[in-house]
BABA-147417 format. One record per residue (C-alpha): y, x, z; residue in one letter. Coordinates in steps of 0.1 Angstrom, whole numbers, plus 5000, padded with zeros to 4 digits. Example, Ala and Ser with C-alpha at 12.3 -4.5 7.8 and 13.67 -1.06 7.14 Angstrom:
2
495551235078a 498951375071s 
***
This chain:
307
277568214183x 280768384176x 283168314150x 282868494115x 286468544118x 286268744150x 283268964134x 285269024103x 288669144125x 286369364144x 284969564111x 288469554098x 289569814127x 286870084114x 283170174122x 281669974153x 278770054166x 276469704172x 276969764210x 280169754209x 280669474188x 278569294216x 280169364241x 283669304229x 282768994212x 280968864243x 277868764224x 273968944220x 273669214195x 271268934178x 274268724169x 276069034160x 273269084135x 273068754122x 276668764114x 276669104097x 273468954074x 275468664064x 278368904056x 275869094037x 274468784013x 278068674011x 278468993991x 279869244014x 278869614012x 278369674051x 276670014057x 275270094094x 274570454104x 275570684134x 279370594137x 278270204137x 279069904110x 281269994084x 282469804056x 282869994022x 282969683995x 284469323996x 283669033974x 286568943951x 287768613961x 285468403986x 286168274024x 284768584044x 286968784017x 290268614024x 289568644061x 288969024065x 291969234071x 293768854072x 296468924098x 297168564107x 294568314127x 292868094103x 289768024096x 289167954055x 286667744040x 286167844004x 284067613977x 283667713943x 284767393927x 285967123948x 287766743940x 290866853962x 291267053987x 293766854005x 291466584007x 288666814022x 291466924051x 292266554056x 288466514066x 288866814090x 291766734101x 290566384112x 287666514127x 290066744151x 289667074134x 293067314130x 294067634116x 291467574090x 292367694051x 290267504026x 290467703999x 288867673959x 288967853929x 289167453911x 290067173917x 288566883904x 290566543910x 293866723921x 296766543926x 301066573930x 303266393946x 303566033939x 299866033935x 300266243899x 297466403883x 297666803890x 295567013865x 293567283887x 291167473863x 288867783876x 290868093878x 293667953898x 294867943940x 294367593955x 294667603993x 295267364022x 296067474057x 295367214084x 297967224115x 298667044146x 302267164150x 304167084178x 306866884164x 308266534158x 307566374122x 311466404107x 311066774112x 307366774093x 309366884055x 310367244072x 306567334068x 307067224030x 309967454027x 307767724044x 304967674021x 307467743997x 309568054006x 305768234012x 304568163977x 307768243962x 307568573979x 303768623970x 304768553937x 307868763933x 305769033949x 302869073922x 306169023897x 306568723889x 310168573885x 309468273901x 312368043922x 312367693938x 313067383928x 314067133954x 312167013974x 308767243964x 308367303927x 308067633919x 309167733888x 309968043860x 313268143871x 314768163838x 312867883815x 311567653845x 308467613833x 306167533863x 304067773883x 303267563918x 303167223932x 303267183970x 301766853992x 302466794023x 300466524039x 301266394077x 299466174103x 301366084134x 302965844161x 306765774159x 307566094183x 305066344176x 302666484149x 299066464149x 298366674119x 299566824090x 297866944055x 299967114033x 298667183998x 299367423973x 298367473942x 299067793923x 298267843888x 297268193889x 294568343866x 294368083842x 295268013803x 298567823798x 296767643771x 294767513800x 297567383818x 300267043807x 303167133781x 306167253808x 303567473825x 302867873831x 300668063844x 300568443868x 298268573839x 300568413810x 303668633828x 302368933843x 298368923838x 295668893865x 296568983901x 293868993928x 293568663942x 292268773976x 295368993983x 297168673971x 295868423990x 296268674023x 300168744021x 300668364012x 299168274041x 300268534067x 303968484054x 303268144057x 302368164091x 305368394102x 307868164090x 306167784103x 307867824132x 310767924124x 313467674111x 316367894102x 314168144085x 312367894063x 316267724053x 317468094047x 314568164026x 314467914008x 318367954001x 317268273987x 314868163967x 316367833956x 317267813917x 318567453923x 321667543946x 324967573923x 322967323894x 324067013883x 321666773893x 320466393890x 318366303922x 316766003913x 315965803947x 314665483961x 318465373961x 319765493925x 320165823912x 322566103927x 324466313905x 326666623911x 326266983921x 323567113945x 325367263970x 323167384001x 319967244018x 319967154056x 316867124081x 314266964074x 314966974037x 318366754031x 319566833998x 323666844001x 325066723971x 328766713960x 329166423936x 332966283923x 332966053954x 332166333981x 329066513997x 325966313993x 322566414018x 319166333998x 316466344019x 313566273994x 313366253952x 312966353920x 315266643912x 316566733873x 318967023865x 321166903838x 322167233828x 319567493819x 317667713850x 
***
């Protein structure tokens, strides 16, 4: 039977007639039907008269949602509440699945870097994106920066003054209190990739009061934005930039609220202190301390001055 994703593109392009959809889907117009029900009970107004199928409603925030009118090739697996959806695209990701979203409205058992806890009540964005990129392992942190620029943008977009902290924080430009946490997770040989998952988890229509002191929300700032349309242009600028190294670095340089900060890097050989000078592929952090340029590749990042 034909993808979901392939039905939902076709409606997206205007009325089709059932026929039609057949034939340019390759399929019977019995599967067309089938699809167009379960489009239906998923909560889509679809209306079928002379000129064909035409879709006049869409559900507010659910899989089939995020995928119609989604200009980028992904299919998204939404639950309602899951334990994390990073974990979830691990599993498909291990069972060979790609260009998969897995995508919640909560997360249950969420976790940071380092193996932190990350609050994820209802209300907010927490995707995953499962990739098997064509790339060697050292160059797996671009699609961190990525993840970044595109959320940044997303979120500057619906208003939100929101800048990044290396490597993937997300914060409030001008009080740094925190709006996103990114997780990239890997699986590979010594020369080459298997997959990738990278998470991230946007604290979107929620109540700061919900979230741990330090942290904001997209409601708290600017009020509720539509998640679907969200979602969409996170994903589809996400997409654009993956393979693209010196778009991600000079996005993220635009974006960065780190570069020109004092900083204190603490890392697994001692702590790095000076001034955040520039960022080099796949996510070096060049640092000018008093005994010359230092490159961290990985660690906990303060500003010592205020953001």
């Amino acid at each position: 039977m034909t993808s979901r994703k392939a039905v939902l593109d076709a409606l997206a392009t205007g009325p089709v007639s059932g026929p039609d959809l057949a034939d340019e889907l390759g399929v019977s117009r019995t599967a067309v039907w089938k699809r167009i029900e379960e489009l239906r009970e998923a909560g889509f107004g679809i209306e079928s008269g002379e000129p064909g199928y035409r879709v006049v409603s869409v559900p507010d925030f659910c899989g089939p949602a995020v995928e119609y009118g989604l200009e980028a090739p992904y299919r998204i697996e939404y639950h309602d509440a899951i334990a994390s959806t990073n974990a979830r695209a691990r599993e498909l990701a291990k069972a060979g699945d790609a260009d998969v979203v897995v995508l919640a409205n909560e997360q249950t058992a969420g976790r940071g870097r380092l193996d932190r806890a990350w609050n994820a009540p209802s209300g907010g964005v927490y995707l995953s994106v499962v990739l098997r990129p064509e790339m060697a392992p050292m160059e797996a942190p671009l699609l961190t920066l990525a993840a970044a620029v595109a959320t940044t943008r997303a979120l500057r977009e619906a208003g939100v003054d929101a800048g990044i902290k290396w490597p993937n924080d997300i914060l409030l430009e001008f009080t740094g209190e925190k709006l996103v946490g990114i997780l990239t997770e890997m699986e590979g040989e010594a020369d080459r990739v298997s997959w990738v998952v990278c998470g991230i988890g946007v604290n979107a229509n929620v109540d700061s009061e919900d979230l741990p002191q330090g942290a904001t929300s997209v409601r708290e700032q600017v009020g509720d934005i539509d998640r679907r349309a969200f979602v969409q242009r996170v994903i589809e600028e996400f997409d654009t930039l993956k393979g693209d190294p010196d778009a991600i670095l000079d996005g993220w340089r635009e974006h960065a609220i780190t570069l020109g900060q004092r900083v204190r890097v603490e890392t697994s050989r001692g702590a790095v202190v000076g001034e955040a000078l520039d960022i080099e592929s796949p996510g070096r952090l060049v640092i000018e301390t008093d005994e010359g340029e230092v490159r961290v590749h990985a660690g906990d990042c303060e500003h010592l001055r205020p953001v």
